[in-house]
C-alpha positions as CSV (number, residue, x, y, z in Angstrom):
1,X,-105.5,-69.8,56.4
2,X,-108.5,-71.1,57.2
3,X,-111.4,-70.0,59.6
4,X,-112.3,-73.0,61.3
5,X,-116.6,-72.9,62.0
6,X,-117.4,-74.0,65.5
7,X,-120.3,-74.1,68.0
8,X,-120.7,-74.3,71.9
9,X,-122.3,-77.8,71.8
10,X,-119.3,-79.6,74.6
11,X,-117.5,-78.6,77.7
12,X,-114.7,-78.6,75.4
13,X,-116.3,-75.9,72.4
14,X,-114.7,-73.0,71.3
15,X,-117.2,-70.1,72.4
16,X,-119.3,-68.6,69.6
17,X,-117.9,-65.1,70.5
18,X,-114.4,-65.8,70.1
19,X,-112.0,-63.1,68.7
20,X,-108.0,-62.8,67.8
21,X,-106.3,-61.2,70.0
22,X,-103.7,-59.1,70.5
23,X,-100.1,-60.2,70.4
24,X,-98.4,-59.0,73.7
25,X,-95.0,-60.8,75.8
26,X,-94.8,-63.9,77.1
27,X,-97.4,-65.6,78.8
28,X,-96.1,-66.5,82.6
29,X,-97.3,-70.4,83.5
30,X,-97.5,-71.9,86.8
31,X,-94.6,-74.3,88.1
32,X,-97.4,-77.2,87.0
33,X,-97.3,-76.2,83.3
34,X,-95.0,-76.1,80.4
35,X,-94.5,-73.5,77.6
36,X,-93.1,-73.6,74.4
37,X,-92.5,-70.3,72.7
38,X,-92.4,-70.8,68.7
39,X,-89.7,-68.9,66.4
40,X,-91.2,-66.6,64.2
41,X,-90.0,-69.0,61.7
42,X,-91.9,-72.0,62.7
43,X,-95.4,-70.0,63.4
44,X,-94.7,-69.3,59.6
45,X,-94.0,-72.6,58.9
46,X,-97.0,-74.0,60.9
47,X,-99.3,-71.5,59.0
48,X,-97.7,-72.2,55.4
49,X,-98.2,-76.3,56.1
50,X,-102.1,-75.4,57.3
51,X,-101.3,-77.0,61.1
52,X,-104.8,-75.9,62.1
53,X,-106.4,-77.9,59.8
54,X,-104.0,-81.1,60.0
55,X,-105.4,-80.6,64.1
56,X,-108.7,-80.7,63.1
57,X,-109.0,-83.3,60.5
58,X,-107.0,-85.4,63.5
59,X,-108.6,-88.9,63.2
60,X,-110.5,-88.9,66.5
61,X,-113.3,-90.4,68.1
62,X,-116.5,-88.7,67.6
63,X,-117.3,-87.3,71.0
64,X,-114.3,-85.4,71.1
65,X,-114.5,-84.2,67.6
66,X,-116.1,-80.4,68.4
67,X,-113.1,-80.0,71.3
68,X,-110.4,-80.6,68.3
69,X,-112.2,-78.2,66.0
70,X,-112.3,-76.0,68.8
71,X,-108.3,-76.5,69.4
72,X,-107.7,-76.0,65.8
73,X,-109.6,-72.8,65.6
74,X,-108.0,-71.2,68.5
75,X,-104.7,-72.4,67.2
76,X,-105.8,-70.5,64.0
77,X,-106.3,-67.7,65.9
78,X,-103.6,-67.3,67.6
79,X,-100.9,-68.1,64.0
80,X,-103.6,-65.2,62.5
81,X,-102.8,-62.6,65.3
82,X,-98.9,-63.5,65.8
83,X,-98.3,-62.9,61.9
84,X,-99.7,-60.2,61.4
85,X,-97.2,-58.3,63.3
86,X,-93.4,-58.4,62.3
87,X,-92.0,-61.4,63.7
88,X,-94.6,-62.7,65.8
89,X,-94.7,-65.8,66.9
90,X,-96.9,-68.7,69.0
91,X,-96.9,-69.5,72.6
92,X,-98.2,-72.9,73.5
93,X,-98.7,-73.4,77.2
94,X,-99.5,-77.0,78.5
95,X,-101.4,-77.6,81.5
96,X,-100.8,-81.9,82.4
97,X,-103.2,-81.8,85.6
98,X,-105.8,-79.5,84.8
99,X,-109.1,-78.5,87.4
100,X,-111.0,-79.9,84.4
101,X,-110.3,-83.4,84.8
102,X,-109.1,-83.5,81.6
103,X,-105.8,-85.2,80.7
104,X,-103.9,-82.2,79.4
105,X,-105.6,-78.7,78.7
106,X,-103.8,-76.4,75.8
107,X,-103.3,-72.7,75.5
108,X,-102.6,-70.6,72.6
109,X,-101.3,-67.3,72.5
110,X,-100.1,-64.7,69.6
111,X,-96.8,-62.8,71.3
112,X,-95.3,-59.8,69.8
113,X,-92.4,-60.1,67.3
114,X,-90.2,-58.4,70.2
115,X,-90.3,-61.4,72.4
116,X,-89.6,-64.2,70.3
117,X,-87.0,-66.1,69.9
């Protein structure tokens, strides 16, 4: 896999201090937002295709290049973290009406092998 670099230049950007972390349970999400939890078999999968860097090579318009790189690297580290435990897996959480103003905010989280599907 690939470390994605990234800088704090948007609203959007990935902060220059982030780090993996820890894979724990399920995430809980509001009634607002949606959650898909990955089988272990498809967070290998997504890592084995490179799906973080298919995300950030996403033909996009330029402004909101550095927020895709951003997604791609936290979507990086979250795959990173979830494999290396036995049978981790990815938890995507989707937020449609976020305070942002943006039109969808996304969430990645590595969750332990004992909670995946």
């Amino acid at each position: 896999m690939t470390t994605f670099p990234f800088a704090a230049g948007s609203a959007h950007a990935a902060p220059e201090s982030w780090s993996a972390e820890l894979p724990t349970g399920v995430i809980s999400v509001t009634a607002s937002e949606y959650t898909y939890i990955a089988t272990h078999s498809a967070t290998q999968q997504a890592a084995s295709i490179g799906l973080p860097q298919v995300i950030a090579s996403l033909p996009i318009p330029q402004q909101y290049q550095s927020a895709n790189v951003a997604l791609a690297a936290q979507f990086d580290m979250a795959l990173q973290s979830a494999l290396a435990t036995p049978g981790g897996c990815v938890q995507i959480v989707i937020d449609p009406r976020p305070p942002s103003g943006n039109l969808f905010d996304y969430r990645f989280f590595a969750v332990a092998g004992e909670y995946c599907p």
